[in-house]
gemmi code that builds the backbone of each chain (N, CA, C; Angstrom):
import gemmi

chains = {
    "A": [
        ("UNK", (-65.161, -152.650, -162.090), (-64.142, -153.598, -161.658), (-63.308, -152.990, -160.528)),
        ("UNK", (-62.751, -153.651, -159.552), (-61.789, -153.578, -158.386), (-60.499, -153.405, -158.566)),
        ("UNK", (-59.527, -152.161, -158.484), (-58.565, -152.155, -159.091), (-57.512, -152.598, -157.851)),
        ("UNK", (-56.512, -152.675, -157.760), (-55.794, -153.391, -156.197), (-54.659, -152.489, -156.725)),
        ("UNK", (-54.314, -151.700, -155.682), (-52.862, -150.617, -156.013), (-51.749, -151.457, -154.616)),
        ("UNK", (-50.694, -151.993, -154.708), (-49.500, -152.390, -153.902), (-48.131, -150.900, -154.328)),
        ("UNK", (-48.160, -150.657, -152.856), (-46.879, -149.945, -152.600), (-45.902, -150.569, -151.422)),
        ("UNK", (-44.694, -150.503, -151.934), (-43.998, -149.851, -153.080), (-43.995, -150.942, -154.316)),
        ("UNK", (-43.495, -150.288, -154.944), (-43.283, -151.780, -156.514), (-42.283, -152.348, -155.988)),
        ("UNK", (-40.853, -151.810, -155.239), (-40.340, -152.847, -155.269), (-39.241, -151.919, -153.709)),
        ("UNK", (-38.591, -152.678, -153.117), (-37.670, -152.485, -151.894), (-36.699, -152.891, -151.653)),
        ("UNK", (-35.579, -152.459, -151.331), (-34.451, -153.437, -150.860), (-34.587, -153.368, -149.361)),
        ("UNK", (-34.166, -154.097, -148.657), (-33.787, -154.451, -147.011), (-32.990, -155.694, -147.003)),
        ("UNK", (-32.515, -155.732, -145.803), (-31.535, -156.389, -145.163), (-32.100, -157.391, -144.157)),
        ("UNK", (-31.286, -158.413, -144.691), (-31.195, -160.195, -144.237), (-32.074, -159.309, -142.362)),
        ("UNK", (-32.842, -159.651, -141.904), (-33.534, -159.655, -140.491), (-34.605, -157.798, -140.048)),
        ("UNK", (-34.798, -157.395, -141.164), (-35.705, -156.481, -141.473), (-36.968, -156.456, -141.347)),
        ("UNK", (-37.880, -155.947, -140.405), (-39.427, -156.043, -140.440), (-39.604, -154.985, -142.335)),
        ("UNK", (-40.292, -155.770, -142.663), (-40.901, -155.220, -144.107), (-42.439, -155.349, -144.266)),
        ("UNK", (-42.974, -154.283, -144.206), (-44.408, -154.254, -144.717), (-44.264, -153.446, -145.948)),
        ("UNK", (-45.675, -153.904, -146.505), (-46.524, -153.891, -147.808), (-47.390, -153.889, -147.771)),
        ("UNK", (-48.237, -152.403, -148.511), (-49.642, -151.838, -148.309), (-50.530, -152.702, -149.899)),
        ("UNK", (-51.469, -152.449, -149.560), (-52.321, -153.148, -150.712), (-53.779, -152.308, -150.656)),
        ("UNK", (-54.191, -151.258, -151.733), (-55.076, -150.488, -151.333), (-56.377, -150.992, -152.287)),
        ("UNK", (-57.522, -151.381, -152.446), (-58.648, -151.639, -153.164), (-59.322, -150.066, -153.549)),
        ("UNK", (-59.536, -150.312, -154.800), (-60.619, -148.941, -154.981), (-62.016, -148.779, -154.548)),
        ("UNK", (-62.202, -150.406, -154.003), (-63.543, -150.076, -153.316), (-63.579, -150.933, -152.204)),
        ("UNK", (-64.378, -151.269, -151.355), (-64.841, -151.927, -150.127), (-64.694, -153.655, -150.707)),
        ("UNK", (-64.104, -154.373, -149.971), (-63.790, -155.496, -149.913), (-63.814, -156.475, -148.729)),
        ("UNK", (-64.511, -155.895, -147.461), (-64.416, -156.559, -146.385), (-63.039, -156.932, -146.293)),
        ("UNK", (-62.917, -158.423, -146.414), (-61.814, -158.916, -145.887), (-61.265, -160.447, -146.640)),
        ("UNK", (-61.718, -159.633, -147.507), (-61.558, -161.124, -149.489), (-60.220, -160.637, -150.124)),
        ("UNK", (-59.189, -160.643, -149.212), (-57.908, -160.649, -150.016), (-57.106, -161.608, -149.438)),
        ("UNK", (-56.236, -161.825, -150.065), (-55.044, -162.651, -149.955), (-53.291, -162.043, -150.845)),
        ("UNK", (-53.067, -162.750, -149.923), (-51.422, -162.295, -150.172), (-50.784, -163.480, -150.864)),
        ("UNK", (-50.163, -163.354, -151.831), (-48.986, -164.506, -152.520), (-47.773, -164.517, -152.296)),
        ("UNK", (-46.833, -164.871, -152.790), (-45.154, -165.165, -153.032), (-44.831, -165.332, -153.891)),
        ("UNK", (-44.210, -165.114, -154.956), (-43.411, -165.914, -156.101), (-42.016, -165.766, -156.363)),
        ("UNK", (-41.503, -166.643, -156.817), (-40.021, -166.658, -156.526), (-39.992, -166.697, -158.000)),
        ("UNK", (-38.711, -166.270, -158.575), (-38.633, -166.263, -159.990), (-38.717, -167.594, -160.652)),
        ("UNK", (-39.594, -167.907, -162.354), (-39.617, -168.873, -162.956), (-40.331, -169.920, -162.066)),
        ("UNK", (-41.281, -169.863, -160.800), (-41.795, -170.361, -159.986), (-43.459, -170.080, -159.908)),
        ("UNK", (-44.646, -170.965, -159.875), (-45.639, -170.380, -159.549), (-45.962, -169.968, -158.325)),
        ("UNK", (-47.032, -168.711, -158.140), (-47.203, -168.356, -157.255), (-47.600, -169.016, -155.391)),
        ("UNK", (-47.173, -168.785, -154.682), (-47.531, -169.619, -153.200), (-48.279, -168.770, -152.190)),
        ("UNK", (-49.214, -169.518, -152.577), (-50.227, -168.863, -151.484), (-49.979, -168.655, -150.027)),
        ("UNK", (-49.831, -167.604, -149.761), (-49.717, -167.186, -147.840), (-50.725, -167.076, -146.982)),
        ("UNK", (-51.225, -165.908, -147.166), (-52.083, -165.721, -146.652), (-53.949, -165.509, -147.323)),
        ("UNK", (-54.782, -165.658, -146.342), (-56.467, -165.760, -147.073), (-57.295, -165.100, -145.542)),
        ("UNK", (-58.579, -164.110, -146.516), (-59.426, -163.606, -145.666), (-58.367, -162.342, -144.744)),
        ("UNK", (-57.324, -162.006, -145.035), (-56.852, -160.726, -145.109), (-55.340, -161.313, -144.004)),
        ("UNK", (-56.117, -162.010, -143.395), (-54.892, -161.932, -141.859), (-54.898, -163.986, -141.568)),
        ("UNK", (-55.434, -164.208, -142.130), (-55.632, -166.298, -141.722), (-54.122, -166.907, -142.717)),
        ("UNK", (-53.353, -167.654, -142.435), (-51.924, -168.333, -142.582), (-52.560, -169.387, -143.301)),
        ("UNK", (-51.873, -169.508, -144.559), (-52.398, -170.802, -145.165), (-51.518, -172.014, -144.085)),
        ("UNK", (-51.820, -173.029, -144.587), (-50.996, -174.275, -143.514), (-49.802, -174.181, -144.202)),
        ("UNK", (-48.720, -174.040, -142.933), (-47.279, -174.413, -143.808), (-46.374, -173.440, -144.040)),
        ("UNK", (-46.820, -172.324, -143.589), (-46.410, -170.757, -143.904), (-46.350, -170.029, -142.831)),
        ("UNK", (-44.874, -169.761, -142.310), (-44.000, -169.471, -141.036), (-44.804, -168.339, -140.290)),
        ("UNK", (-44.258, -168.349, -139.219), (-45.712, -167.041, -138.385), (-44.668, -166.072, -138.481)),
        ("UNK", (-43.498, -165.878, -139.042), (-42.651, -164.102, -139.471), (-43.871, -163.335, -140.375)),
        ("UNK", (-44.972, -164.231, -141.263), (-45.354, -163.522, -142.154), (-46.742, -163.280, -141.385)),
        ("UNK", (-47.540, -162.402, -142.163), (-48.918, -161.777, -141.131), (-49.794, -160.662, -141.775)),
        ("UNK", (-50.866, -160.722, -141.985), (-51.494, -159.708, -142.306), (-52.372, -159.257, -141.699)),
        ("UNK", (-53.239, -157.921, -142.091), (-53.972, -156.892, -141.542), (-54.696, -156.507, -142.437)),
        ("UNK", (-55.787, -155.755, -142.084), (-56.695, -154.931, -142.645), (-58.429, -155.102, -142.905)),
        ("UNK", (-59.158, -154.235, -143.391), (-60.409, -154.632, -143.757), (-60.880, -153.309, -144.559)),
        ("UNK", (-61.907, -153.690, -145.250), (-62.726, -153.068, -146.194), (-61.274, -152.329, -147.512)),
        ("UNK", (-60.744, -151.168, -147.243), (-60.044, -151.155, -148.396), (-58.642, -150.916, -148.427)),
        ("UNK", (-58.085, -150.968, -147.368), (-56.686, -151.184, -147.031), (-55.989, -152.024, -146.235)),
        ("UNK", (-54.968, -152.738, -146.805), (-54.433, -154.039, -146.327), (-52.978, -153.542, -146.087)),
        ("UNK", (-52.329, -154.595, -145.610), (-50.860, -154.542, -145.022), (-50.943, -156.236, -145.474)),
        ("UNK", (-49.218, -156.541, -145.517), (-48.284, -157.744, -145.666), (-47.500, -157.362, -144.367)),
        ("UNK", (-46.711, -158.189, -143.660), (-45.294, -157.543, -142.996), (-44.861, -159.195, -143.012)),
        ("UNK", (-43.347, -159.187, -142.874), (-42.724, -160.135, -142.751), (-41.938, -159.289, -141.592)),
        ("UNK", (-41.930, -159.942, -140.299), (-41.221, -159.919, -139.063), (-39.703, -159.564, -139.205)),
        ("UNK", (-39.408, -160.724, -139.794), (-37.679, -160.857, -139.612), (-37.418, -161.428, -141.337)),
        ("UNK", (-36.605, -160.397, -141.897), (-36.365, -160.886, -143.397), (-35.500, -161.736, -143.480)),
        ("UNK", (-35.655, -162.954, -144.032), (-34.826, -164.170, -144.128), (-34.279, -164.169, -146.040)),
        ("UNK", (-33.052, -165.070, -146.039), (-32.747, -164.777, -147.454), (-33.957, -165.368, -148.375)),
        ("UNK", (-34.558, -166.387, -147.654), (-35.244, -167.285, -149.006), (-36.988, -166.241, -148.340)),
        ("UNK", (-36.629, -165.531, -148.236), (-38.346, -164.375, -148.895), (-38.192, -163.137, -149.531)),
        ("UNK", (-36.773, -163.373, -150.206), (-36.863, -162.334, -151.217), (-37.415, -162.655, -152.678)),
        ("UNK", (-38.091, -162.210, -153.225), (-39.380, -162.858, -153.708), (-40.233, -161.346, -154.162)),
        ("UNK", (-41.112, -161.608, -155.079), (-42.645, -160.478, -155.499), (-43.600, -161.276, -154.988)),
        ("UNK", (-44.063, -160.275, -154.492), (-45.687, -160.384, -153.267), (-46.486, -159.585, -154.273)),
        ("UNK", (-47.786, -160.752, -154.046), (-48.712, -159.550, -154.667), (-50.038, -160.283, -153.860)),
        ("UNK", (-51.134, -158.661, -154.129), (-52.228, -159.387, -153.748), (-53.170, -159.436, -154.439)),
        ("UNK", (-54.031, -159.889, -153.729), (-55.855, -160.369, -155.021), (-56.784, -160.120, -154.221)),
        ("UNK", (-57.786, -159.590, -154.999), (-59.480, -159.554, -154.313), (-59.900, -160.555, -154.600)),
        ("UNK", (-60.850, -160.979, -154.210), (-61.390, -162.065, -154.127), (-63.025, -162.052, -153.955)),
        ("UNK", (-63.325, -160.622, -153.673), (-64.489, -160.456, -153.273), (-65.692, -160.537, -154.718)),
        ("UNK", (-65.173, -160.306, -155.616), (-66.343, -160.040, -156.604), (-65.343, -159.960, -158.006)),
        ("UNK", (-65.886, -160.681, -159.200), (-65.344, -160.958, -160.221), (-65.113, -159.452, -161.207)),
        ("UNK", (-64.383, -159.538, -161.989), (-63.205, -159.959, -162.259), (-62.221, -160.026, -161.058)),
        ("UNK", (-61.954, -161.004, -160.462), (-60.650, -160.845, -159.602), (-59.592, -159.987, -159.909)),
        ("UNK", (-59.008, -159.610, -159.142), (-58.132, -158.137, -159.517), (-56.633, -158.559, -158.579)),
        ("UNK", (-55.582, -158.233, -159.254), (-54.438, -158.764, -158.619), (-53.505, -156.967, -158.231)),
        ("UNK", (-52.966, -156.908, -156.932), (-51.873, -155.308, -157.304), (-51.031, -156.088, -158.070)),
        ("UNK", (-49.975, -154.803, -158.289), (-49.072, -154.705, -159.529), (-47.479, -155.643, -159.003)),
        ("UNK", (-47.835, -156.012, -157.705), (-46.609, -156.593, -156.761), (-45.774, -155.941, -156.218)),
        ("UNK", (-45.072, -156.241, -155.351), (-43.573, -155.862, -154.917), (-42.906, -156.919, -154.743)),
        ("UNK", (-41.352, -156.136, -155.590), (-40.156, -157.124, -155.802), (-39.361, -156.406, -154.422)),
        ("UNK", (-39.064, -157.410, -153.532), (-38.173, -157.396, -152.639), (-36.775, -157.806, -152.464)),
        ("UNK", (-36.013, -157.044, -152.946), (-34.562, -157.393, -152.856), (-33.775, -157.274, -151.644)),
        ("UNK", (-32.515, -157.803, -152.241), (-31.636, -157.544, -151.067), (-30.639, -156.338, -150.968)),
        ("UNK", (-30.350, -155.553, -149.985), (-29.819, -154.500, -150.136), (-28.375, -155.213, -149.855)),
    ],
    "B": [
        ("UNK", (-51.370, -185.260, -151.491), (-50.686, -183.907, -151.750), (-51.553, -183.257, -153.313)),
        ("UNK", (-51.664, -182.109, -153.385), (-52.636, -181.789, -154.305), (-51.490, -181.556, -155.453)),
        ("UNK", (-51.957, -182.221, -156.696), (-51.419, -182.016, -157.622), (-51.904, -181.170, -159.050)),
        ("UNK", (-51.254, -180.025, -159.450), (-52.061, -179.795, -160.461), (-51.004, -179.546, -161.714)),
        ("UNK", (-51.001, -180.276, -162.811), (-50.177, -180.083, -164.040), (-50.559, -179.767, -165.223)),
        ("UNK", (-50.337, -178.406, -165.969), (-50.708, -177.886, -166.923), (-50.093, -178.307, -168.052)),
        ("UNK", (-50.755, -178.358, -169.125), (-50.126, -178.891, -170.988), (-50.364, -178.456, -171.983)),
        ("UNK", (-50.057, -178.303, -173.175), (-50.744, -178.051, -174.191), (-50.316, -176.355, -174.372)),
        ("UNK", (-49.231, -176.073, -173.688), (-48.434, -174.936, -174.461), (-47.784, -174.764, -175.490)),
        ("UNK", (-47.408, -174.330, -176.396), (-46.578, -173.701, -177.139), (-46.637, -172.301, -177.843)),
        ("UNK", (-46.113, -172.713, -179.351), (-46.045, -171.651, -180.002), (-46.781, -171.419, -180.908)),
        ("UNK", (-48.035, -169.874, -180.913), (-49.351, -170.280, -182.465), (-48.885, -168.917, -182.586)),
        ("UNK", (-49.612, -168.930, -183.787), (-49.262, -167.777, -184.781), (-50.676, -166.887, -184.276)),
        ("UNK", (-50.680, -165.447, -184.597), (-51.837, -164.462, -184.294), (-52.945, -164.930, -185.228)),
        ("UNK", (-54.021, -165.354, -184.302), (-55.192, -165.563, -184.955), (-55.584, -167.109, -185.322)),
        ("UNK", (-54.391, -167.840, -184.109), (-54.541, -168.826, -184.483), (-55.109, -170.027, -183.019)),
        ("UNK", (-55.553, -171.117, -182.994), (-55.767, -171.646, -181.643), (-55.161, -172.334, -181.018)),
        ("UNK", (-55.311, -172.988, -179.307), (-54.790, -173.602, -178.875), (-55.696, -174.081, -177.299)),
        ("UNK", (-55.162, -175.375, -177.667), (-56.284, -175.896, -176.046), (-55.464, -175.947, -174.447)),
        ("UNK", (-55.481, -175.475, -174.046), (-54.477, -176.088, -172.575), (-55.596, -177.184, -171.781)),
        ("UNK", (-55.244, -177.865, -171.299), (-55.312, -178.935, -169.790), (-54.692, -178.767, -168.668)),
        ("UNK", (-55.458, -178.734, -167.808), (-54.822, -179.184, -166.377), (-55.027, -180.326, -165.786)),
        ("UNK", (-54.361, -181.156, -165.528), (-54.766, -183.169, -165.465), (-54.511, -182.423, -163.396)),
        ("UNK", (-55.845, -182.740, -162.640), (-56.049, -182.732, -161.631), (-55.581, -183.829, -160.821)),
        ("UNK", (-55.296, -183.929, -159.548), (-54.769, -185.498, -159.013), (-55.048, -184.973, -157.384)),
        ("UNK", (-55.284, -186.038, -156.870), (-54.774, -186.299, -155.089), (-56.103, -185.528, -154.317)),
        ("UNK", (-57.035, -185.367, -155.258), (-58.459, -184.253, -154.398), (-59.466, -184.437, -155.333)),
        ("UNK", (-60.879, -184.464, -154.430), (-61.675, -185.054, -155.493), (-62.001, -183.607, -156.202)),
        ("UNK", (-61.928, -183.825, -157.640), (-62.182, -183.126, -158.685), (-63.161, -181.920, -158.666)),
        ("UNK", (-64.406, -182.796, -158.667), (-65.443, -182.319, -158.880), (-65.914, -181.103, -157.727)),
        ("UNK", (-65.454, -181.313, -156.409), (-65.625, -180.615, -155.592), (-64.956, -179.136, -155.364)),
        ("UNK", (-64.197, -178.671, -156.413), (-63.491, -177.589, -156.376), (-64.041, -176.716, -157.497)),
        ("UNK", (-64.016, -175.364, -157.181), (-63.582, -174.561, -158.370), (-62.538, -174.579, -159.149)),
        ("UNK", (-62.597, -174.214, -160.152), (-60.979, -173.900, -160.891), (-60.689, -172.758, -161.049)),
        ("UNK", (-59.400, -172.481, -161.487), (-59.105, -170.869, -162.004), (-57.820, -171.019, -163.004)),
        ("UNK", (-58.355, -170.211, -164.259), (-57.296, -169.903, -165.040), (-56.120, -168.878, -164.620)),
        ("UNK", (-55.056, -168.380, -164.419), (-54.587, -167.309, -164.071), (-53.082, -167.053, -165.093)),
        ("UNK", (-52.969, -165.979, -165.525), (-51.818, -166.053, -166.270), (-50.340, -164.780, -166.387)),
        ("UNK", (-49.479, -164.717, -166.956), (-48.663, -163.896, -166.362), (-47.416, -163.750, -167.485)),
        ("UNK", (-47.864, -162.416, -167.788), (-46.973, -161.954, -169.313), (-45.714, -161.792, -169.060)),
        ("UNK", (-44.726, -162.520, -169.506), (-43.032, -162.302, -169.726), (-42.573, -160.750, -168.826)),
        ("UNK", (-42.437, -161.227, -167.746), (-41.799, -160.129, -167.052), (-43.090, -159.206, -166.043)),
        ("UNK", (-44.108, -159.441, -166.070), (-45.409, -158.863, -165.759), (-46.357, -159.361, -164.700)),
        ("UNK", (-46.832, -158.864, -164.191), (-47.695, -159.402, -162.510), (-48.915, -160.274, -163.591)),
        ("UNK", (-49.361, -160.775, -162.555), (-50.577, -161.414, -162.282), (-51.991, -161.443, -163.120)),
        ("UNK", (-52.581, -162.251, -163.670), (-54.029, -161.575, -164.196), (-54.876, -162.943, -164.173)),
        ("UNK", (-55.635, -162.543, -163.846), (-57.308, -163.551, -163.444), (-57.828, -163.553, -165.228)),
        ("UNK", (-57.625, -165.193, -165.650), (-58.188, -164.506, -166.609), (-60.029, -165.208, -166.678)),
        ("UNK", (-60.164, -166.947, -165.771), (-60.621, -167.491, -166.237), (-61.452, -168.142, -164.972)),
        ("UNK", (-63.040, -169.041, -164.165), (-63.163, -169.740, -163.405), (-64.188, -170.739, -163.935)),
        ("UNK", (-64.177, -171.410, -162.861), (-65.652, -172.214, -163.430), (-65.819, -173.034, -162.356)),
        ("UNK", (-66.810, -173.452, -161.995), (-67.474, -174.333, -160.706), (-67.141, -175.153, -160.637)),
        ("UNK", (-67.663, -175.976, -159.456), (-66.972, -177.375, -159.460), (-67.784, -178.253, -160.260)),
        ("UNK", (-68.974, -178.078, -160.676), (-70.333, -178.816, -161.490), (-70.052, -178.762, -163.182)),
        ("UNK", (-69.198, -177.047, -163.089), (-68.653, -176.392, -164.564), (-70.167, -175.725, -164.846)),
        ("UNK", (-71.221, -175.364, -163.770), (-72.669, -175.169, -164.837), (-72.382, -173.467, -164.493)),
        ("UNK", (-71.355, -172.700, -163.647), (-70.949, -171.382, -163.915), (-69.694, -171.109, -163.722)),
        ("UNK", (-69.689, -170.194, -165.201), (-68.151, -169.690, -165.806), (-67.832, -167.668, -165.655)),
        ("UNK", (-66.749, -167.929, -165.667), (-66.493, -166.293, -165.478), (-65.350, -166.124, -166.929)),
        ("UNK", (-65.416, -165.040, -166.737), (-64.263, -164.634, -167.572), (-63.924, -162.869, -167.430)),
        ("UNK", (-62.320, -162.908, -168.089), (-62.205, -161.581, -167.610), (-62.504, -160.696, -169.336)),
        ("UNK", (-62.506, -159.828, -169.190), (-63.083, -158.322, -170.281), (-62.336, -159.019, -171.613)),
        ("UNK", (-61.144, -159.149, -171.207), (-59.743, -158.995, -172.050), (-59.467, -160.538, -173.447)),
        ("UNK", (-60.751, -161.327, -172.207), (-60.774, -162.944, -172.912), (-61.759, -163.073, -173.624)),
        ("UNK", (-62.856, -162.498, -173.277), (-64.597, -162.774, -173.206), (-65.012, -162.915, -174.557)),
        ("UNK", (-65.587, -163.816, -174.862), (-65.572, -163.888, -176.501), (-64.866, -164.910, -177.556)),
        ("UNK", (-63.730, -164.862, -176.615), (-62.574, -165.473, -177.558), (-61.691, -166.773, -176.761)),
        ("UNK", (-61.995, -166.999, -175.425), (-61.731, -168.586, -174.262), (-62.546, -168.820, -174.357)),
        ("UNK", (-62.675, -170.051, -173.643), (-63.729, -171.087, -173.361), (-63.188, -171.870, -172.081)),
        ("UNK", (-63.677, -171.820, -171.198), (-63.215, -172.860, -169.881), (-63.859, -174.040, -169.556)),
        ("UNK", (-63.768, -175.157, -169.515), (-64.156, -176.630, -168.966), (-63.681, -177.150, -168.215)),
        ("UNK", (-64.248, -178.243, -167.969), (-63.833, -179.144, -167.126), (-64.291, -180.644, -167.549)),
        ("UNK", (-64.165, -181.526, -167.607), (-64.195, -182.933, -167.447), (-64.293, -183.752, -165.804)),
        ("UNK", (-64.997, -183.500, -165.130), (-64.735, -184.318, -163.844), (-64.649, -185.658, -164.032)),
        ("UNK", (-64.997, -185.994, -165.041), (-64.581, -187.852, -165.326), (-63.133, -188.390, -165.323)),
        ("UNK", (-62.450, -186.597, -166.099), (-61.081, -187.065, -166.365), (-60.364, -186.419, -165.484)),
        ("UNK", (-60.350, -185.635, -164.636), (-60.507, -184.748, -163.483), (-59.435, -183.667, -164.147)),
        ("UNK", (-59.567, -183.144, -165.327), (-58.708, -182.292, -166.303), (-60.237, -180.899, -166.171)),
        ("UNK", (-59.197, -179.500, -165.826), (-59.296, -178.495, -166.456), (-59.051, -178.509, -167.719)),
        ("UNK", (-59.868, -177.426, -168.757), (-59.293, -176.733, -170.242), (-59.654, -175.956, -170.414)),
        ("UNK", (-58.898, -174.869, -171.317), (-58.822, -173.291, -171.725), (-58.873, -173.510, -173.232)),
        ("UNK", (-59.527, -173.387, -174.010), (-59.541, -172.964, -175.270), (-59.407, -171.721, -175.342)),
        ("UNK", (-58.659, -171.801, -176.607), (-58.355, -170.077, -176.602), (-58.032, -169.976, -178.228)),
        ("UNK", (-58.843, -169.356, -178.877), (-59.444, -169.049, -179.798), (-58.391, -167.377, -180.652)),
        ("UNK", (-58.389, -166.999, -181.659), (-58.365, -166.029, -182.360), (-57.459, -165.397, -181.083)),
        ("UNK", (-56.102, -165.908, -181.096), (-55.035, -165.282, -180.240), (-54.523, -164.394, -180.654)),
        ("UNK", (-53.949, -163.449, -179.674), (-53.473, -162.178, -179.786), (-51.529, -162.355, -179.599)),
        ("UNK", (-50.889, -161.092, -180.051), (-49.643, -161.135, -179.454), (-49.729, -161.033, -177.624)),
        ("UNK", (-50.574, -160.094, -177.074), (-50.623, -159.727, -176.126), (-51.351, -160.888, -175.383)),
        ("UNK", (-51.737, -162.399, -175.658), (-51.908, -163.223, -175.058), (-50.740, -164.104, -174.812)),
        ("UNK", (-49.808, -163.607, -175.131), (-48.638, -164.350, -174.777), (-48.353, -164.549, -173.360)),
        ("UNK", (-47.694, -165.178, -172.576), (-47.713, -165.223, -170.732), (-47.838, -166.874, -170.648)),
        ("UNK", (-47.390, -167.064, -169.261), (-47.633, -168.576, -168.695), (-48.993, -168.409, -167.841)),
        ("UNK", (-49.642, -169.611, -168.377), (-51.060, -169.858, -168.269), (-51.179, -170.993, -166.958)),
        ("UNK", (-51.608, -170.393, -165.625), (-51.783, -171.168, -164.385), (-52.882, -171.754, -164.003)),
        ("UNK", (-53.069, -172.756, -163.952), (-54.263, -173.480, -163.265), (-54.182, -173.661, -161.688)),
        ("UNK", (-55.317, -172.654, -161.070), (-55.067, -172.930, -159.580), (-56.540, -173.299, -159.528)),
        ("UNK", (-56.491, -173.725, -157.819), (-57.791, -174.805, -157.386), (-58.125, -173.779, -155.954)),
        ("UNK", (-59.410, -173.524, -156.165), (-59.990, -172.517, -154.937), (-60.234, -173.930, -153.952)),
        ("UNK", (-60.853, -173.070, -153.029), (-60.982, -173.825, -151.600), (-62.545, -174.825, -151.223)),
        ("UNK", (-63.560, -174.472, -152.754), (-64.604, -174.816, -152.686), (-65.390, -175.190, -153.842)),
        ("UNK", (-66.514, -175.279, -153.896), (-67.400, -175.709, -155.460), (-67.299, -174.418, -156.206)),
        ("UNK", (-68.004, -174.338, -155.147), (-68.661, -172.758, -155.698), (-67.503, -171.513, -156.298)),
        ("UNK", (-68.371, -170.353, -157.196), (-67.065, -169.746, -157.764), (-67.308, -168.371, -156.488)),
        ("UNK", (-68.050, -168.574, -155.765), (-68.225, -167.289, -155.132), (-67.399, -166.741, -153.728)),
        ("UNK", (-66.447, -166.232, -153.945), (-64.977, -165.691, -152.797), (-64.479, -167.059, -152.232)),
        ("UNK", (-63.891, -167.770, -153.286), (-62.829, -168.875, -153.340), (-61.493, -168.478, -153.023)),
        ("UNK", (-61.048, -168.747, -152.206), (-59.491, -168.725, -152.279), (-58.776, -169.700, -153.092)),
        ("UNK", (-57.830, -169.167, -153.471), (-56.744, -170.374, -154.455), (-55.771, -170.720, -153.870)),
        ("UNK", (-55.487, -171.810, -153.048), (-54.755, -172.330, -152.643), (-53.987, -173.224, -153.193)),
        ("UNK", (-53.871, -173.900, -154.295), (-53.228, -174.604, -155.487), (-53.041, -174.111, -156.257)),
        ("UNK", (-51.390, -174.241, -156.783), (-51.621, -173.551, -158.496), (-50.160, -174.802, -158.940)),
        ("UNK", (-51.238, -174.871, -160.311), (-49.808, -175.378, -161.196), (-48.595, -175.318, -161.469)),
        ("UNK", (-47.669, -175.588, -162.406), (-46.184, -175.011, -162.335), (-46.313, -173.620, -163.653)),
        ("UNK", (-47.573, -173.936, -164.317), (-47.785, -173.366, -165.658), (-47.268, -173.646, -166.443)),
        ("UNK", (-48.009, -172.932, -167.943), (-47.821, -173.512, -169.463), (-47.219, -172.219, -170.210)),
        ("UNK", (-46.703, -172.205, -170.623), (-46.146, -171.234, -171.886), (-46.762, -171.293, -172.743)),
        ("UNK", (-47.544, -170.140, -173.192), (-48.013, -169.772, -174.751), (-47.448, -168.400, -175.108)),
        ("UNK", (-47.109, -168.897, -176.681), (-46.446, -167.676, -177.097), (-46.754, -167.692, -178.205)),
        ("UNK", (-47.350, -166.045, -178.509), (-48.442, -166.128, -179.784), (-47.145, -164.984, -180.526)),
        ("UNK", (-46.906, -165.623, -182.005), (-46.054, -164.550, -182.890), (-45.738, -165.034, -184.105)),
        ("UNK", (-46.093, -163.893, -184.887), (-45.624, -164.637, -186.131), (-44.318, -165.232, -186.590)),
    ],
}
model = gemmi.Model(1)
for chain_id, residues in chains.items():
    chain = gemmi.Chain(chain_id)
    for i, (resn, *xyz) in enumerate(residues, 1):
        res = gemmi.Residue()
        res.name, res.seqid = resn, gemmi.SeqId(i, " ")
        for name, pos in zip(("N", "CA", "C"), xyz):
            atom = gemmi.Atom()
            atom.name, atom.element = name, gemmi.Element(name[0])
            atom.pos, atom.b_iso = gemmi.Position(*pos), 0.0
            res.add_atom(atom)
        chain.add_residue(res)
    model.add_chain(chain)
structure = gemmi.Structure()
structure.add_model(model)
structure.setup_entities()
């Protein structure tokens, strides 16, 4: 199975902050991840798919990178309403595998 | 607008069962994968469950295998999770999301429910 490691677990930054978030696979994944959102007591919102592609509807501050077994998140400019846990998922081969998230606060 | 609403949560005792639904709306049914996904009181993410858009292939994760069951109804355009000989540690809100295709093979999930609460305790 594909284990998905996200650093850090969790961050504070400030209201207009570039913030990235690593997402490491234990094995080769091409480019079968995706990034989420969840806001507390909320289900998860899909962002991003295929590592770096914007779902429809989902601001261009947010953006991803990577291939085979290391990924990046960054949000450009930190706004109040994306403080939130990000996490990501493989997608490449079953059991789907989720990292452990990062909770992004506000400093 | 894609709608997906989960039911059939509550509260069972260890070792005991329970069915969830997801009543599908606004996309044709049959043409999607599904996905179970669920998320323990305070705790990330876990894949537990998929199945085709036909339902003729199912996945499951280590932790379920044995003891869920995943369907579908495309008549009624409802997902379901049976879930059998429950654990404490199956406790979590139970998500129904909708991949991007039939097939279960590197689907993205672009839909997910609001989720269901199950809470297994004596």
């Amino acid at each position: 199975d594909i284990q998905m490691t996200q650093s850090p677990s969790s961050l504070s930054a400030s209201v207009g902050d570039r913030v990235t978030i690593t997402c490491r696979a234990s094995q080769g994944i091409s480019n079968y991840l995706a990034w989420f959102q969840q806001k507390p007591g909320k289900a998860p919102k899909s962002l991003i798919y295929a590592a770096s592609n914007l779902q429809s509807g989902v601001p261009s501050k947010f953006s991803g990178s990577g291939s085979g077994r290391d990924f990046t998140l960054t949000i450009s400019s930190l706004q109040p309403e994306d403080f939130a846990t990000y996490y990501c998922q493989q997608y490449d081969s079953y059991p789907w595998s989720f990292g452990g998230g990062t909770k992004v606060e506000i400093k | 607008e894609v709608q997906l609403l989960e039911s059939g949560g509550g509260l069972v005792q260890p070792g005991g069962s329970l069915r969830l639904s997801c009543a599908a709306s606004e996309f044709t049914f049959s043409s999607y994968a599904m996905n179970w996904v669920r998320q323990a009181p305070g705790k990330g993410l876990e894949w537990v469950s998929g199945i085709s858009g036909s339902g003729g292939s199912t996945y499951y994760a280590d932790s379920v295998k044995g003891r869920f069951a995943i369907s579908r109804d495309n008549s009624k355009n409802t997902l379901y999770l049976q879930m059998n000989s429950l654990r404490a540690e199956d406790t979590a809100v139970y998500y129904c999301a909708r991949s991007d295709r039939a097939s279960m093979v590197r689907g993205v999930t672009g839909y997910w429910g609001q989720g269901a609460l199950v809470t297994v305790t004596s």
